[in-house]
C-alpha positions as CSV (number, residue, x, y, z in Angstrom):
1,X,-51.1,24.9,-41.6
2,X,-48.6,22.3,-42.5
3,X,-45.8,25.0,-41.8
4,X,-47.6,25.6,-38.4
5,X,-47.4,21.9,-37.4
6,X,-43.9,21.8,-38.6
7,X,-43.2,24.8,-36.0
8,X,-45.2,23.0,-33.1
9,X,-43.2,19.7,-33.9
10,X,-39.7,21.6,-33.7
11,X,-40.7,23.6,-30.7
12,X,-42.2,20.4,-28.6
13,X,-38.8,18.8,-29.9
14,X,-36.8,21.6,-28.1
15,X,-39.0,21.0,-25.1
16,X,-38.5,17.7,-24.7
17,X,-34.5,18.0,-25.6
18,X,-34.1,21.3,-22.9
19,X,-36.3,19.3,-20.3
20,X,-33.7,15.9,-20.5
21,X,-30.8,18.0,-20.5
22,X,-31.8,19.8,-17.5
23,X,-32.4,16.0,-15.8
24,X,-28.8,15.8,-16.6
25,X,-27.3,18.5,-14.7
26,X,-29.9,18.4,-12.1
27,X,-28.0,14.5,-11.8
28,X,-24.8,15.7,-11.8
29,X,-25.9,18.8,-9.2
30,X,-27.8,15.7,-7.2
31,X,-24.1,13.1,-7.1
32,X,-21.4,16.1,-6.8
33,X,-20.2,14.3,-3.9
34,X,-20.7,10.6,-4.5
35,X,-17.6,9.2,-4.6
36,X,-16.3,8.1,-8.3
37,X,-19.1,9.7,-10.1
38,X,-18.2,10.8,-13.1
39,X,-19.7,14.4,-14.8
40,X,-22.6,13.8,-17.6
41,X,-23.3,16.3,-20.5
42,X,-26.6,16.6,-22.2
43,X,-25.9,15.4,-26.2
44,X,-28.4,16.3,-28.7
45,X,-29.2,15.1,-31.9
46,X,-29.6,17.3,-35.3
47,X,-33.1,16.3,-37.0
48,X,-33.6,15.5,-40.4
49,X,-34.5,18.6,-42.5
50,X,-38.0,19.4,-43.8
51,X,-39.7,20.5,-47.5
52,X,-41.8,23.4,-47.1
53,X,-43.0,25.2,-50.5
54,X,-39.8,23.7,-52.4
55,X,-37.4,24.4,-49.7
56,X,-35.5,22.5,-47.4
57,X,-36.1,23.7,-43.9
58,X,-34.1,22.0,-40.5
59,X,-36.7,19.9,-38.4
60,X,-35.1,21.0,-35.1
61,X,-33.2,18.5,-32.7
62,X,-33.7,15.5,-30.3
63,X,-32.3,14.3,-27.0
64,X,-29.6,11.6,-27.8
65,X,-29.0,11.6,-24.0
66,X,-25.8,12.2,-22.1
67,X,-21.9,11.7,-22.6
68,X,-19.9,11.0,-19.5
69,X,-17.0,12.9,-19.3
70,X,-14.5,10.2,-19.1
71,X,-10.9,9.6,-20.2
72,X,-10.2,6.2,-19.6
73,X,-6.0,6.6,-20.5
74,X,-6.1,8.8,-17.4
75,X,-8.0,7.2,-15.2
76,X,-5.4,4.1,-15.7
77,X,-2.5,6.0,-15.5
78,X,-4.1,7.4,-11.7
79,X,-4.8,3.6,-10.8
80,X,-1.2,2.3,-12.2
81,X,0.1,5.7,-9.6
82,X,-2.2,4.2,-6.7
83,X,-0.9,1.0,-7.0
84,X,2.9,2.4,-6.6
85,X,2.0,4.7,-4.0
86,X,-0.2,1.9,-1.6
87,X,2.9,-0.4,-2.0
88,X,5.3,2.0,-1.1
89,X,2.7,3.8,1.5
90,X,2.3,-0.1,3.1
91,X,5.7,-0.9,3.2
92,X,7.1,2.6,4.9
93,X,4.8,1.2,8.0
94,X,6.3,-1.7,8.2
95,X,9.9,-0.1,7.9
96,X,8.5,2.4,10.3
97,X,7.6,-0.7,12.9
98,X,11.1,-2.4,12.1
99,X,13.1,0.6,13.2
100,X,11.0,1.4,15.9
101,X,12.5,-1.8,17.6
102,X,16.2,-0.1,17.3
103,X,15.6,3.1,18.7
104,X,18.7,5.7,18.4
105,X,19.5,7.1,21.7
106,X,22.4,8.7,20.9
107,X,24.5,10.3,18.2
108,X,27.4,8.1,19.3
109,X,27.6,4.7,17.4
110,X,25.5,3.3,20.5
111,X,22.1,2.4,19.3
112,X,19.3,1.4,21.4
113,X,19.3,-1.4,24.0
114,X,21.1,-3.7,21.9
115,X,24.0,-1.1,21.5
116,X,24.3,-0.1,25.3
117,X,24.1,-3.6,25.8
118,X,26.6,-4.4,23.9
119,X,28.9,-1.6,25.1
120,X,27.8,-2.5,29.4
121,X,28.7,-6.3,28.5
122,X,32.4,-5.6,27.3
123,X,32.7,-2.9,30.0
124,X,31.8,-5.1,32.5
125,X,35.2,-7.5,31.6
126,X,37.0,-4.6,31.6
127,X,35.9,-3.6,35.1
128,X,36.7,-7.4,36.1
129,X,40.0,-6.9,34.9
130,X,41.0,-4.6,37.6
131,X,39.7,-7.0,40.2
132,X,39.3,-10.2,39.2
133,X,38.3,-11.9,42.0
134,X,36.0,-9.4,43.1
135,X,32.2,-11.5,43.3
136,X,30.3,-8.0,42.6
137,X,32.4,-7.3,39.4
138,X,31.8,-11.0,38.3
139,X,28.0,-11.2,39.0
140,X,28.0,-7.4,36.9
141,X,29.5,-9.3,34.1
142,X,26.5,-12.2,34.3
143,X,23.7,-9.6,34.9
144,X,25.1,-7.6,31.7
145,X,25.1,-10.6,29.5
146,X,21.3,-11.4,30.1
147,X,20.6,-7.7,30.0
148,X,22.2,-8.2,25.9
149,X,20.4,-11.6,25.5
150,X,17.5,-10.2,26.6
151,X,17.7,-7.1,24.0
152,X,19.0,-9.2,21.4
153,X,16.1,-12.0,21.7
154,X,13.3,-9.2,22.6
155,X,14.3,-7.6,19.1
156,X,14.0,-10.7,17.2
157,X,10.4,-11.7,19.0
158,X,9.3,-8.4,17.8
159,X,10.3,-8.4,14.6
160,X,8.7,-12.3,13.9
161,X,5.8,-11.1,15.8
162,X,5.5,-8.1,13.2
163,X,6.2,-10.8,10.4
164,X,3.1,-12.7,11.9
165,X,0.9,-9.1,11.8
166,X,2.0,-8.6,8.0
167,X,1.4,-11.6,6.9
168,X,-2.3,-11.8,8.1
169,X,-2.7,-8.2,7.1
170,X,-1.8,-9.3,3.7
171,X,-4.1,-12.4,3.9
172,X,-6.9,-9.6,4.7
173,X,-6.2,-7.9,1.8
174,X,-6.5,-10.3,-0.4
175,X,-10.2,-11.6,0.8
176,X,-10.6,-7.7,0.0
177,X,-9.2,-8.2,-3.8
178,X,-11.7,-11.3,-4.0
179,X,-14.8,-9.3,-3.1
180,X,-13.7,-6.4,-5.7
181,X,-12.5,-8.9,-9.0
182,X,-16.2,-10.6,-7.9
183,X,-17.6,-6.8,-8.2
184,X,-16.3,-6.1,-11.0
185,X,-17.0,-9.5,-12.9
186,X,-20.4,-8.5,-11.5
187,X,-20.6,-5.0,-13.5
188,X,-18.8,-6.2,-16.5
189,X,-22.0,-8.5,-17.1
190,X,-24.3,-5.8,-17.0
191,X,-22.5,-3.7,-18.9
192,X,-21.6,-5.5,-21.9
193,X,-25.8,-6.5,-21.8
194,X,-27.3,-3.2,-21.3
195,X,-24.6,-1.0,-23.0
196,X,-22.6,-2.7,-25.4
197,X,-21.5,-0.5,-27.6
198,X,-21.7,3.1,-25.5
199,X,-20.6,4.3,-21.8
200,X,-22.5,2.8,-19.2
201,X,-23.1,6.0,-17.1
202,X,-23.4,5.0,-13.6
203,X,-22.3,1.5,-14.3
204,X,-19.3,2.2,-15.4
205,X,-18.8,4.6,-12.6
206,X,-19.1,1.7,-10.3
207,X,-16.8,-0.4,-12.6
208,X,-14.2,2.4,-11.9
209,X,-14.6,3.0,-8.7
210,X,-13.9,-0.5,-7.8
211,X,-11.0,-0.7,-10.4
212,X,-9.5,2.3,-8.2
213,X,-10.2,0.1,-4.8
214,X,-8.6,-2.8,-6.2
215,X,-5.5,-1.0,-7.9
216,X,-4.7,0.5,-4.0
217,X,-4.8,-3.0,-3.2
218,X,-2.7,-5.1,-6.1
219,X,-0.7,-4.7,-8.8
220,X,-3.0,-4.6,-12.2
221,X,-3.3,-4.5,-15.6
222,X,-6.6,-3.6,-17.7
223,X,-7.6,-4.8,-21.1
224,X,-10.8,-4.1,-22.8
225,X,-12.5,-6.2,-24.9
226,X,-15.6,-6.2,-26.5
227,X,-18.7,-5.5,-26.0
228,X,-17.6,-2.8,-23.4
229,X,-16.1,-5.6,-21.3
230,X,-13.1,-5.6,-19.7
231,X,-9.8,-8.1,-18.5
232,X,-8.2,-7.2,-15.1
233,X,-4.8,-9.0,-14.6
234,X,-2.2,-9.1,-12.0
235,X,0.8,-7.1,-13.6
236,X,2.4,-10.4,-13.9
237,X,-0.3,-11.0,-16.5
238,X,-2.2,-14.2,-14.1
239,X,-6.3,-13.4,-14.7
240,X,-8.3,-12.0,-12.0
241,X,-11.4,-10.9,-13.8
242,X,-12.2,-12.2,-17.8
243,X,-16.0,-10.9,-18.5
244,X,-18.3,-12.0,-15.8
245,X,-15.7,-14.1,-13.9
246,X,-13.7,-13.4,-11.4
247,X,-10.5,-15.9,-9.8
248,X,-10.6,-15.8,-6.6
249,X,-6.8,-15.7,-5.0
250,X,-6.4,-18.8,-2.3
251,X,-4.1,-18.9,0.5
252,X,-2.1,-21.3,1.5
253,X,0.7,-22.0,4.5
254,X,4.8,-22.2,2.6
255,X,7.4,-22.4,5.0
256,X,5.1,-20.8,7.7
257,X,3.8,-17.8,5.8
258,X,0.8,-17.6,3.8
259,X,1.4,-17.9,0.3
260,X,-1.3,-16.5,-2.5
261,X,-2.5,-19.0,-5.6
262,X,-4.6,-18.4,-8.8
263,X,-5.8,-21.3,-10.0
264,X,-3.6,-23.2,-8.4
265,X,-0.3,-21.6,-9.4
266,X,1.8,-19.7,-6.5
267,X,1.5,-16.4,-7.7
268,X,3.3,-14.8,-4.6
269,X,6.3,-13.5,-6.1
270,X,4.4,-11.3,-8.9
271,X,2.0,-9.7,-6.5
272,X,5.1,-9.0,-4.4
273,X,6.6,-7.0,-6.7
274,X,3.7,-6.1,-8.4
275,X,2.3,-2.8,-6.2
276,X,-0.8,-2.2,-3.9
277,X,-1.1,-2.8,-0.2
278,X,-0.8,-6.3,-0.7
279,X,2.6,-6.0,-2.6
280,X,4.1,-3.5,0.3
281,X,3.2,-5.9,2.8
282,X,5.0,-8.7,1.2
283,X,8.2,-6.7,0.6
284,X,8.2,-6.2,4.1
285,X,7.2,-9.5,5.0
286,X,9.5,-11.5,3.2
287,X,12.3,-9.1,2.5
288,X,12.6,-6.4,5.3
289,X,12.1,-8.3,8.4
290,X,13.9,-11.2,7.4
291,X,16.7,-9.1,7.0
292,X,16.6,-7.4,9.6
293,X,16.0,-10.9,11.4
294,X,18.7,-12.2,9.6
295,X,21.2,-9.2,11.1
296,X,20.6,-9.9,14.5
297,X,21.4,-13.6,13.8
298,X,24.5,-12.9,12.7
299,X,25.1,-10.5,15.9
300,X,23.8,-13.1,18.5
301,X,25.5,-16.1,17.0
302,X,29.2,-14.2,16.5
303,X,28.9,-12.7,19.8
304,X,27.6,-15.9,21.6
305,X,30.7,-18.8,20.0
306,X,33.1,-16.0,20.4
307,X,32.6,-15.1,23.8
308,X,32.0,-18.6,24.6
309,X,34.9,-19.7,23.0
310,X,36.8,-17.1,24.7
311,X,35.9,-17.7,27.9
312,X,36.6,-21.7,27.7
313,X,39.9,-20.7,26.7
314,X,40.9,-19.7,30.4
315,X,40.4,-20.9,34.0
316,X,37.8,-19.5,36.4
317,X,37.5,-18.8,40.2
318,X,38.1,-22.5,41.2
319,X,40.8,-23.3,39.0
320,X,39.0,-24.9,36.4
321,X,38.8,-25.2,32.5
322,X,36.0,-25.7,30.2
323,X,35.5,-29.5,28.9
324,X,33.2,-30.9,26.1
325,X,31.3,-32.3,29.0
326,X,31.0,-29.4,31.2
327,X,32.0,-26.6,29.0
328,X,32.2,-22.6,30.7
329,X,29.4,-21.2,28.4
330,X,28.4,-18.0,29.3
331,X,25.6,-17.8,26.7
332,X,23.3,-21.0,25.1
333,X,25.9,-21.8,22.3
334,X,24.1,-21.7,19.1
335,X,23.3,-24.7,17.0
336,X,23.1,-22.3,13.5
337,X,22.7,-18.9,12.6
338,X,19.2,-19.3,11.8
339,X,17.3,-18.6,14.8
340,X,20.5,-17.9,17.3
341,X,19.0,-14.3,18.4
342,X,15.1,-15.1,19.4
343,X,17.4,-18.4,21.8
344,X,19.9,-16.1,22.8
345,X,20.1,-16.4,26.4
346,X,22.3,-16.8,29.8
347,X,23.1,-20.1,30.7
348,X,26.3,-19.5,33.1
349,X,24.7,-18.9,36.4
350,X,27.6,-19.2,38.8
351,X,29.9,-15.9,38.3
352,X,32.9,-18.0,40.0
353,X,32.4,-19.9,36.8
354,X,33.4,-16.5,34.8
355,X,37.1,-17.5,33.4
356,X,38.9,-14.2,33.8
357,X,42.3,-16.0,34.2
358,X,45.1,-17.9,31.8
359,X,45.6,-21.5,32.6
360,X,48.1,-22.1,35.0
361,X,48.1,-18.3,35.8
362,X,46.2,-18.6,39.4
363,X,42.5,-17.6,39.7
364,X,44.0,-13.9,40.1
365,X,45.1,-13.3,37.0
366,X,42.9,-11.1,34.6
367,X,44.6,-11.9,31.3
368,X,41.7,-13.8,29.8
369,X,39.4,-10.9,31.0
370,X,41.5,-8.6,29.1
371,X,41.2,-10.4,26.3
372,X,37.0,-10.7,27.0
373,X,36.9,-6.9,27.2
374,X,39.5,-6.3,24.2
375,X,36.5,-8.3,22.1
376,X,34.6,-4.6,21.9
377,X,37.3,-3.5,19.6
378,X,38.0,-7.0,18.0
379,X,36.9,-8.2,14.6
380,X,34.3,-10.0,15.7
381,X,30.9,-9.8,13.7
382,X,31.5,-10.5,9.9
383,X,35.2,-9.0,10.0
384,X,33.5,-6.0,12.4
385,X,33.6,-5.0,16.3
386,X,30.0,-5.9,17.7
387,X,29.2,-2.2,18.1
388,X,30.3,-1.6,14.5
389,X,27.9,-4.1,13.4
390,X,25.5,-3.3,14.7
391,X,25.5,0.4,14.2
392,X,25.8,-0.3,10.0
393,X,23.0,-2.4,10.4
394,X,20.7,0.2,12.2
395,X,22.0,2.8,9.7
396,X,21.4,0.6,7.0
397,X,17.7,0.4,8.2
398,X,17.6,4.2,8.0
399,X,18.9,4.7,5.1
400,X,16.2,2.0,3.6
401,X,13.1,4.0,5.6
402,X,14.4,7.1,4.1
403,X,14.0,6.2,0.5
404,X,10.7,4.3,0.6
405,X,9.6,7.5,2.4
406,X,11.0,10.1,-0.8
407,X,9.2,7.6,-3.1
408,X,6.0,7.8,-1.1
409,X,6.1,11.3,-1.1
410,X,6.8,11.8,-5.0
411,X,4.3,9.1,-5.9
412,X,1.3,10.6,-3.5
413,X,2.2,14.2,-5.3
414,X,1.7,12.3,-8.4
415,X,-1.5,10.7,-7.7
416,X,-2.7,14.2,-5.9
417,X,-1.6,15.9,-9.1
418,X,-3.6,13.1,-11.8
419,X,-6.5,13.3,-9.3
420,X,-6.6,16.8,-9.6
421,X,-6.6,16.1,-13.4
422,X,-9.1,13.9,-13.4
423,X,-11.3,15.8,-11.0
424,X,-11.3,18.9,-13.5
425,X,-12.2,17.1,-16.4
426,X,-14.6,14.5,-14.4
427,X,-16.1,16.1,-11.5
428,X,-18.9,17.8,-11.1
429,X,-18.3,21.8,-10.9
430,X,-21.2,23.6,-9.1
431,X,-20.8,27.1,-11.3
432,X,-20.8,25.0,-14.3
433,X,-23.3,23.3,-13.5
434,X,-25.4,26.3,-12.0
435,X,-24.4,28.2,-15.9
436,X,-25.8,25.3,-17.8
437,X,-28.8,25.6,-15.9
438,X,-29.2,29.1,-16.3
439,X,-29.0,28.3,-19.6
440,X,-31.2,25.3,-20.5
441,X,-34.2,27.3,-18.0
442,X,-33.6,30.3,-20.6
443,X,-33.5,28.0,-23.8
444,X,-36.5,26.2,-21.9
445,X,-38.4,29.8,-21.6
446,X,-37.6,31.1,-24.7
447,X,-39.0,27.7,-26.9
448,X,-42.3,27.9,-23.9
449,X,-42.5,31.7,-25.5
450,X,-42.5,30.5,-29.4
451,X,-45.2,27.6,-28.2
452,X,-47.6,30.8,-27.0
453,X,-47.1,32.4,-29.7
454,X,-47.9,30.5,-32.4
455,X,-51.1,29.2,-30.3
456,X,-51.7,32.9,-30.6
457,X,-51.5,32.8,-34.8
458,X,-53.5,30.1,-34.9
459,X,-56.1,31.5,-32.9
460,X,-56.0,34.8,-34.8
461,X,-56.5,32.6,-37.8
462,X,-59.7,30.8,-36.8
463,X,-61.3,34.0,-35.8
464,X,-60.8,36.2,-39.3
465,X,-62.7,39.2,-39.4
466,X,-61.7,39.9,-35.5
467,X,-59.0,41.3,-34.2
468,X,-56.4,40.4,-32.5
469,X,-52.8,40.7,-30.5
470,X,-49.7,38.3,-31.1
């Protein structure tokens, strides 16, 4: 009998096992589309073995529960690839937006309003110089000039009004990054408590889940530590989650953008260049628009002393020069570069004023009109012509949205291609899944059969002397 009972304890034992590894796949069957589940498989454990009459006999096995099937080297290596992929993906919008202010319209090297304008406002001197007395020609000349400023200062209200949009999107994202590190710090504490020294199943799904939210936002590093616990850092190395606490990043106004502090220390020149959302947005913020800011600066300020100058330098329709007092500014002189294209505007609203003569040459002489319209081809803008200038610039903006793009488009294969990676060793597969079952309900069946049968010798054996059928 005590080889009977051994039988009934394995068999129960194989019960029990088949019955907790077909909870397992009927989990994995139940979450194949939660997002950042990970795939479980059942794990059993090899009993002791048994004496029976002098010999050592196995004792059957026990559930020791589930594995996930996790590889935490590649689930990094697919968060380090989001990181480089949001940055990039964040910053070709904002190069996107940029250009989008300079539209081509042409294949000539006249770009956009601020090109034709450019081009109508040199034309129109060289119109005036074939009648320059004529008060059609000279008001032409006026209406061209505000048609530029306007272009010129439009552009750069754009572009600081798309600075403005960046720089609260980032702020946005980083109230995002506080909620995740305080997620995170969250899980960490439950995990090194309830699973120490093992994976955390579920838990540690959620832990990596939010680890992949927050790497499409910033720049990180991860460190494990003890207990199952786990360091997130910027990939400057500042602390955003140590066990079960998080640093929240703070905000604050520098030079009339928001700059981002942990605890305490401006941090906003690692995250920049760290990755995530949050470091494509300040690339653009504080590198891309500025520059681009920064070009039509330079345009508006050369273009507004020169022609200014110019056009002080001869007489206009009444005979008169320009003075310190009552100088013959076409456009608002600038006081610096900094700023010279948002104020660019049209101050000269007499045309008579328009000097298209020499001094002492009578009011119908053009020669200082030839000299306005000869400006087109002069060296006027950093040692270029205006349209020159300006048409590097714009191509030099191209050129910049076309590389972000190739590197968006290699790094989002890559991540595609370690998702897919991950996916096949992680995610749940239905026919898997569906052959395990098939399986563990056969395994299941056939232990169920051993159980009847040996209820069968036993009854045989308490009713000696009758007959019966196993």
């Amino acid at each position: 009998m005590g080889s009977i009972n051994s039988a009934f304890g394995i068999i129960s034992g194989a019960l029990d096992a088949d019955q907790a590894a077909l909870s397992v796949v009927a989990n994995n069957v139940a979450n194949a589309n939660t997002a950042g589940y990970t795939a479980e498989r059942p794990e059993w454990r090899q009993n002791g073995t048994i004496q029976v009459s002098g010999r050592l006999l196995g004792d059957g096995v026990t559930s020791a529960g589930y594995t996930s099937q996790r590889d935490r080297v590649l689930e990094e290596r697919l968060a380090q690839q989001k990181q480089l992929a949001s940055a990039s993906s964040a910053r070709l919008s904002a190069l996107n937006n940029i250009e989008s202010v300079f539209p081509v319209t042409s294949e000539t090297s006249s770009t956009g309003d601020i090109g034709a304008g450019i081009t109508s406002f040199f034309n129109s001197f060289a119109s005036l110089e074939a009648s320059p007395t004529n008060s059609a020609l000279r008001q032409q000349v006026l209406s061209s000039a505000s048609t530029l400023a306007g272009a010129i200062s439009g552009a750069a209200r754009s572009l600081n009004s798309q600075r403005s949009a960046l720089d609260q999107a980032a702020a946005g994202v980083a109230s995002q990054v506080n909620a995740l590190t305080s997620t995170i710090a969250g899980l960490n504490q439950r995990i090194q408590a309830e699973s120490p020294t093992a994976d955390a199943g579920p838990l540690e799904d959620q832990r990596q889940q939010a680890l992949s939210q927050l790497s499409e936002l910033v720049g990180i590093n991860q460190i494990t530590t003890e207990n199952n616990g786990l360091t997130v850092t910027t990939t400057s190395g500042q602390v955003l989650v140590a066990g079960n606490q998080n640093v929240a990043l703070s905000g604050g106004n520098v030079g009339g953008v928001t700059h981002f502090f942990l605890n305490g220390s401006d941090v906003t020149s690692g995250l920049t260049s760290g990755g995530g959302q949050l470091g494509g947005y300040l690339t653009a913020r504080d590198g891309d628009v500025p520059t681009a800011l920064g070009a039509l600066d330079q345009l508006a300020y050369s273009l507004s002393t020169a022609v200014n100058a110019q056009n002080n330098a001869g007489t206009d329709l009444n005979g008169a020069t320009g003075t310190a007092a009552d100088p013959l500014n076409i456009f608002r002189e600038p006081t610096a570069m900094a700023g010279a294209a948002m104020s660019m505007t049209v101050v000269m609203s007499d045309p008579n004023r328009i000097a298209a003569a020499s001094p002492g040459s009578g009011t119908g002489n053009n020669s200082n009109a030839t000299a306005m319209a000869g400006m087109m081809t002069g060296s006027v803008v950093n040692g270029q012509t205006p349209i020159n200038y300006f048409s590097n610039f714009v191509s030099s903006l191209g050129a910049a949205v076309s590389e972000v793009k190739a590197e968006n488009t290699a790094q989002t294969a890559s991540v595609t291609q370690l998702q897919s990676q991950r996916d096949a060793l992680s995610g749940v597969n239905l026919n898997d899944e569906a052959s395990a079952l098939s399986t563990l309900e056969t395994s299941y069946q056939a232990a169920s059969q051993v159980f009847n049968i040996l209820n069968r010798i036993i009854s045989s054996a308490l009713n000696l002397g009758q007959q019966t059928t196993v």
